[in-house]
Backbone as CSV, one residue per row, in Angstrom:
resi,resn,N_x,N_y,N_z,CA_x,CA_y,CA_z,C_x,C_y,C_z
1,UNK,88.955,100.649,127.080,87.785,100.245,126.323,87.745,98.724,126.322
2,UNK,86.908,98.146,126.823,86.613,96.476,126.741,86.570,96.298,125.200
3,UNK,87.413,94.922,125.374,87.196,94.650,123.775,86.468,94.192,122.965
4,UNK,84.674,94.098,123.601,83.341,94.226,123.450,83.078,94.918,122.313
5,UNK,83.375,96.291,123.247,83.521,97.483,122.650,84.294,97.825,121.643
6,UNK,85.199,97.442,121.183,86.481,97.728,120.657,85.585,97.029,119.214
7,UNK,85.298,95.472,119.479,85.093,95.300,118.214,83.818,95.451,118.058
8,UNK,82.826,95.978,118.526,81.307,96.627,117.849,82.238,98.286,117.502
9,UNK,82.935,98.769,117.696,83.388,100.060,116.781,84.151,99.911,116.088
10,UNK,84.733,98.515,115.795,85.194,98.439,114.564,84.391,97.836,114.056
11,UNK,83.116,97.511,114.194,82.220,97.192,112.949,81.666,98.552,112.502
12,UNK,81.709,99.013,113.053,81.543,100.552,112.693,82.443,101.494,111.752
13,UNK,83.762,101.336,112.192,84.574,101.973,111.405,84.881,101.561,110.063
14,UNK,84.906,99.652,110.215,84.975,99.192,109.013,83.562,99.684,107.917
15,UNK,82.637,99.818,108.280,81.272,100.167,107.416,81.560,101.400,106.962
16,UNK,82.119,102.720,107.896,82.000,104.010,107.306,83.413,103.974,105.969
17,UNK,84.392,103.270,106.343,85.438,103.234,104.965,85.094,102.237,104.029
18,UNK,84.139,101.494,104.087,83.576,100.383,103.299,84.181,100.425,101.630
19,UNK,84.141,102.261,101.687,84.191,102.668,100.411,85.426,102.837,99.910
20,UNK,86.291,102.267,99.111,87.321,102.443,98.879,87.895,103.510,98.297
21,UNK,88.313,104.593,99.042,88.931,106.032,98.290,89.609,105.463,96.845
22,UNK,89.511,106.452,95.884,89.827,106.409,94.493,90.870,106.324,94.317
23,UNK,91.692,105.149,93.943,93.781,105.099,93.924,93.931,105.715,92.196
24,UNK,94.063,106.453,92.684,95.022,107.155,90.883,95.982,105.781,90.125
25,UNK,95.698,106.160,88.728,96.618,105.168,88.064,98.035,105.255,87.958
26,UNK,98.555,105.918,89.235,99.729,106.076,88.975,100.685,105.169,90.029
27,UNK,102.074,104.971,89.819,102.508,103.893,90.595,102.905,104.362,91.853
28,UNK,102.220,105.126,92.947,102.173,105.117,94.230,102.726,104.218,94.946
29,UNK,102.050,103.210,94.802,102.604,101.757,95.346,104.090,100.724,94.756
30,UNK,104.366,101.380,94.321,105.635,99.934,93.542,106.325,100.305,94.873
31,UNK,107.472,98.827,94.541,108.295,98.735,95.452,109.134,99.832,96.036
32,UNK,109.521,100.538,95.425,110.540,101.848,95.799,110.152,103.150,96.108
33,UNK,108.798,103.269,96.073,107.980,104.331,96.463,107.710,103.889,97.908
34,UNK,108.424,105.386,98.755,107.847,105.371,100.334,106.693,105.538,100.746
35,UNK,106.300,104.696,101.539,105.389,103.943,101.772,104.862,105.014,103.193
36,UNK,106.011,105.716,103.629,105.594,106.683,104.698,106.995,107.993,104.500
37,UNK,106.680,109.107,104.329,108.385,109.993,104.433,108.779,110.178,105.711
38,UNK,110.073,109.877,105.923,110.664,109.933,107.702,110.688,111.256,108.089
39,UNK,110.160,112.465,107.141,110.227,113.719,107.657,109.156,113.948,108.136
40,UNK,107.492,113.417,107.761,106.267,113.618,107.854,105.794,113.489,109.124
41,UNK,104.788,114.081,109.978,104.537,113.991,111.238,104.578,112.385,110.907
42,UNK,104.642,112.300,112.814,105.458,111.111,113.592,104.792,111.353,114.510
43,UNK,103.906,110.272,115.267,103.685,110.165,116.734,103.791,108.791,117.077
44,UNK,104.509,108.950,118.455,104.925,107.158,119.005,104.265,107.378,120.416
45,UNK,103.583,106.288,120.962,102.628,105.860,121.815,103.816,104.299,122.349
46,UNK,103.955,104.712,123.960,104.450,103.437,124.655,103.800,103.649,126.027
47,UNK,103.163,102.278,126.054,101.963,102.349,126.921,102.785,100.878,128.089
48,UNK,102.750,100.983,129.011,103.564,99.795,130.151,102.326,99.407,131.282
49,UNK,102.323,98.186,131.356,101.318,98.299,132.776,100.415,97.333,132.682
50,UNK,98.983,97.731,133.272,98.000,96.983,133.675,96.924,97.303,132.323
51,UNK,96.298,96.177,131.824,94.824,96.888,131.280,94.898,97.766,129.874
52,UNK,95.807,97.797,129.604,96.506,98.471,128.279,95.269,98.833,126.878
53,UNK,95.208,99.685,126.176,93.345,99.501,125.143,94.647,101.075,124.579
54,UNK,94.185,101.120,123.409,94.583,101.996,122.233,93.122,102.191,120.791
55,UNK,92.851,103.112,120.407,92.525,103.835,119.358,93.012,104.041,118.328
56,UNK,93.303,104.116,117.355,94.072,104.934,116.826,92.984,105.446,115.427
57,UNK,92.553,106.521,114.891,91.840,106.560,113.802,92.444,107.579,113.090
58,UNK,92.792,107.572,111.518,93.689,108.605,110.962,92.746,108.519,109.486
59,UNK,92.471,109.426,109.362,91.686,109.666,107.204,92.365,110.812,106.536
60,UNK,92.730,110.448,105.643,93.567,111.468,105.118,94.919,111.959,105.531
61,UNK,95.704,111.748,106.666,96.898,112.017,106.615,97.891,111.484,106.276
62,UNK,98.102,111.803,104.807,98.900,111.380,104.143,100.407,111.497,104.351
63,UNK,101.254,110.669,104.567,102.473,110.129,104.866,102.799,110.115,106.179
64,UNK,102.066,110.242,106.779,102.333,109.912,108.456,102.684,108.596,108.984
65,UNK,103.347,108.835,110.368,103.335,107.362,110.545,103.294,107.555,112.334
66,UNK,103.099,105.968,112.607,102.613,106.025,114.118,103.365,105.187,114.489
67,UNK,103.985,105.018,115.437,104.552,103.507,116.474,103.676,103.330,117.705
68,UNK,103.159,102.300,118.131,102.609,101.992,119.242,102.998,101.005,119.656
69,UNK,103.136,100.991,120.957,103.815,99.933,121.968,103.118,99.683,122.829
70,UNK,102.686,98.633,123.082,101.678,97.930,124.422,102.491,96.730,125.446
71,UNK,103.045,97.141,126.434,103.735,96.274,127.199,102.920,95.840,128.833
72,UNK,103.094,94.936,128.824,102.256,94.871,130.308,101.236,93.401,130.272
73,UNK,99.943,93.470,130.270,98.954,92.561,130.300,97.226,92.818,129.771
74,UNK,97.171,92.821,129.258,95.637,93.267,129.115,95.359,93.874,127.719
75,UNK,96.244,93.692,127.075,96.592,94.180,125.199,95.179,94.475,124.274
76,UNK,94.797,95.416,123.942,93.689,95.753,123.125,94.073,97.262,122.363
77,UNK,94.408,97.006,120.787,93.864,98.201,120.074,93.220,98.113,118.780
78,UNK,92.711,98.768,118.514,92.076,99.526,116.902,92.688,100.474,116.266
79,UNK,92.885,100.178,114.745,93.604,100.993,113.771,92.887,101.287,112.829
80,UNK,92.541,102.135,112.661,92.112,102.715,111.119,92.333,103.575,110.336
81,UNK,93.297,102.612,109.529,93.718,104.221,108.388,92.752,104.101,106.989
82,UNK,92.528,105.581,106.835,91.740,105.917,105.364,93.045,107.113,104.388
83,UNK,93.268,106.801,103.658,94.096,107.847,102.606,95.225,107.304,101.676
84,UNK,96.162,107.865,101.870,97.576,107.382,101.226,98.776,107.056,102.297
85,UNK,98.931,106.144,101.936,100.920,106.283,102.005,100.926,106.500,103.850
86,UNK,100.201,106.308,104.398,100.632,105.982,105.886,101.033,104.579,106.447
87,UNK,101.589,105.148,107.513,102.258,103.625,108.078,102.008,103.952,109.680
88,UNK,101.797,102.328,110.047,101.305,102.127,111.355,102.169,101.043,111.822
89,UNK,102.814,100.849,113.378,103.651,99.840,113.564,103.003,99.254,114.992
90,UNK,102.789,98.398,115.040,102.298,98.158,116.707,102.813,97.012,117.076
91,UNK,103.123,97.207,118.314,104.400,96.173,118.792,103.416,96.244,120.275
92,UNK,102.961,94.539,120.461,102.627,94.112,121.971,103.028,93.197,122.479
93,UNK,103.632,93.552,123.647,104.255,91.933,124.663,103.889,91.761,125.779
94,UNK,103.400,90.787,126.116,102.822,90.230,127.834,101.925,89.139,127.725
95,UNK,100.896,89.958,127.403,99.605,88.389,128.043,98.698,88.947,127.016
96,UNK,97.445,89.566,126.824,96.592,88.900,125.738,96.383,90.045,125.014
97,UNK,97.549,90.008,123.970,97.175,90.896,122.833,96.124,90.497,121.738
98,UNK,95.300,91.754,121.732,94.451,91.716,120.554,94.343,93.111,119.689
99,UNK,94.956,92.523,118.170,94.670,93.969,117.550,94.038,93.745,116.369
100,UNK,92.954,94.890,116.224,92.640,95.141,114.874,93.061,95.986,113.840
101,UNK,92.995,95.679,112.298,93.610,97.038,112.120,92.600,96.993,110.137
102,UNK,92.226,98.171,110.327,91.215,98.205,109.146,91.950,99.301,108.460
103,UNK,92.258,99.100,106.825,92.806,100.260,106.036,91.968,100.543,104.659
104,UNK,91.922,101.441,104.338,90.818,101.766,103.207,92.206,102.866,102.636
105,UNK,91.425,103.277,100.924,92.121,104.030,100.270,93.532,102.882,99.830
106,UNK,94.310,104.061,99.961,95.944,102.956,98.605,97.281,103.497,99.586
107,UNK,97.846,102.865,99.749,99.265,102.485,99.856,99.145,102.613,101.426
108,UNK,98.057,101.996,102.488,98.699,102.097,103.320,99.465,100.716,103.916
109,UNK,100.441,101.008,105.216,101.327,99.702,105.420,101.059,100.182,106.857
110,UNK,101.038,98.557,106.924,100.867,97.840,109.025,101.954,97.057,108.988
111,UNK,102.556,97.521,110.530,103.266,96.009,110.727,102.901,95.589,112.698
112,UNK,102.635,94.422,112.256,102.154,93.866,113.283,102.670,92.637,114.130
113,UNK,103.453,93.094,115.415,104.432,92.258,116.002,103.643,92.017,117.032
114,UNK,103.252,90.889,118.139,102.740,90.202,118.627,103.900,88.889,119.583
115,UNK,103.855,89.565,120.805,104.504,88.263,121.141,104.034,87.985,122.923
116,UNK,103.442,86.725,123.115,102.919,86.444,124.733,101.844,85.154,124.087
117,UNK,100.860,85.221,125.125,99.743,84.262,125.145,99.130,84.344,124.580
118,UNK,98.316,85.322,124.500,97.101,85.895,124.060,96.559,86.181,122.787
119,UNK,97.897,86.443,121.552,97.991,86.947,120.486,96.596,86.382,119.303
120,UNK,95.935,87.605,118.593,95.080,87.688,117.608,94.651,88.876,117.485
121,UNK,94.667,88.609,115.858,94.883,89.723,114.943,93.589,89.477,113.692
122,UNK,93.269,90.930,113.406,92.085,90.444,112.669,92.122,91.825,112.025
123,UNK,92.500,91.851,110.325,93.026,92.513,109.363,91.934,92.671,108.120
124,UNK,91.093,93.986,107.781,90.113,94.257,106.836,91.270,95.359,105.696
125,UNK,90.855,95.137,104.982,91.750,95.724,103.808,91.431,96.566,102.423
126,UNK,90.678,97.735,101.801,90.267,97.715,100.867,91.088,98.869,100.029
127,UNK,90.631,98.731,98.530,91.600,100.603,98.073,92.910,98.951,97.450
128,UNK,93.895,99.689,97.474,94.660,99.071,96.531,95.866,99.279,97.111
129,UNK,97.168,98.475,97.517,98.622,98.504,97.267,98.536,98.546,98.745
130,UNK,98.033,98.346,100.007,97.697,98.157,101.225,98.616,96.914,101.132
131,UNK,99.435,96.948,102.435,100.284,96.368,103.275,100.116,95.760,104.890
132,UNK,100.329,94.389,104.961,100.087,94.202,106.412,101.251,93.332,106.743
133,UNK,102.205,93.180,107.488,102.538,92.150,108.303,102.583,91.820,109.672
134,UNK,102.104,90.421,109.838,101.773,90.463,110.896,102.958,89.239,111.337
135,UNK,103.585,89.649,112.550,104.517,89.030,113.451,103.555,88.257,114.784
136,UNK,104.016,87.457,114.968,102.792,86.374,116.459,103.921,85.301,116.883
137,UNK,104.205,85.264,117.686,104.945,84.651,118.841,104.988,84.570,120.331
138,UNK,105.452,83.780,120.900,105.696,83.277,122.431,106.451,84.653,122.440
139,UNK,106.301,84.719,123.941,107.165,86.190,124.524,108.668,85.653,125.036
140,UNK,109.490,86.362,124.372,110.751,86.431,124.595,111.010,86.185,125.911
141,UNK,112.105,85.219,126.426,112.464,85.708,127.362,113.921,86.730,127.641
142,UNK,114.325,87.848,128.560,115.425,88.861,128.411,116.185,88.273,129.041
């Protein structure tokens, strides 16, 4: 997906979660509350190569979590979580990473590692106790 494209559908995606799902008054979010359970579905995405583009859209699945890996040159994805308590990790290295990542609803967590030329990141946030970090650096050398 050109990243044209990528970000006219995340103006899109960001509009349809605009609305911030309802966070209960309860402490979901404090520090010691998991933020994702290590038993809860799990899917990991490692992508190597040329031209690299990722999706990812999740509403409602609560405590899931994702790893994505973009290695190669040509770095482009979109994230959007809507619900609770999910976690998203995306890790890109080469030449021109670009990620977005939009979260609506309460407790979700990003972490966002970034390392090459190219790196930018562009983070919408609504709902409550939402987590982002974002990592950006020169690419290692091995």
């Amino acid at each position: 997906m050109p990243k044209a494209a990528i970000s006219t559908a995340l103006a899109a995606l960001v509009a349809a979660i605009a609305v911030p799902a309802a966070a209960s008054g309860s402490s979901l979010c404090e520090k010691d509350s998991p933020m994702a359970d290590p038993d809860s579905g799990k899917t990991t995405i490692i992508r190597s190569g040329i031209g690299n583009t990722a999706t990812i859209i999740r509403t409602n699945d609560a405590d899931g979590t994702i790893r994505l890996e973009q290695h190669g040159r040509d770095h482009a994805a979109l994230a959007v979580q809507s619900g609770t308590g999910e976690k998203l990790s995306i890790a890109q290295s080469g030449a021109s990473a670009d990620a977005r990542v939009t979260q609506g609803g309460a407790c979700n967590d990003t972490e966002l590692a970034q390392a090459g030329s190219g790196n930018a990141a562009r983070v919408s946030q609504s709902g409550s106790g939402n987590r982002v970090v974002i990592r950006q650096g020169p690419q290692r050398e091995k």
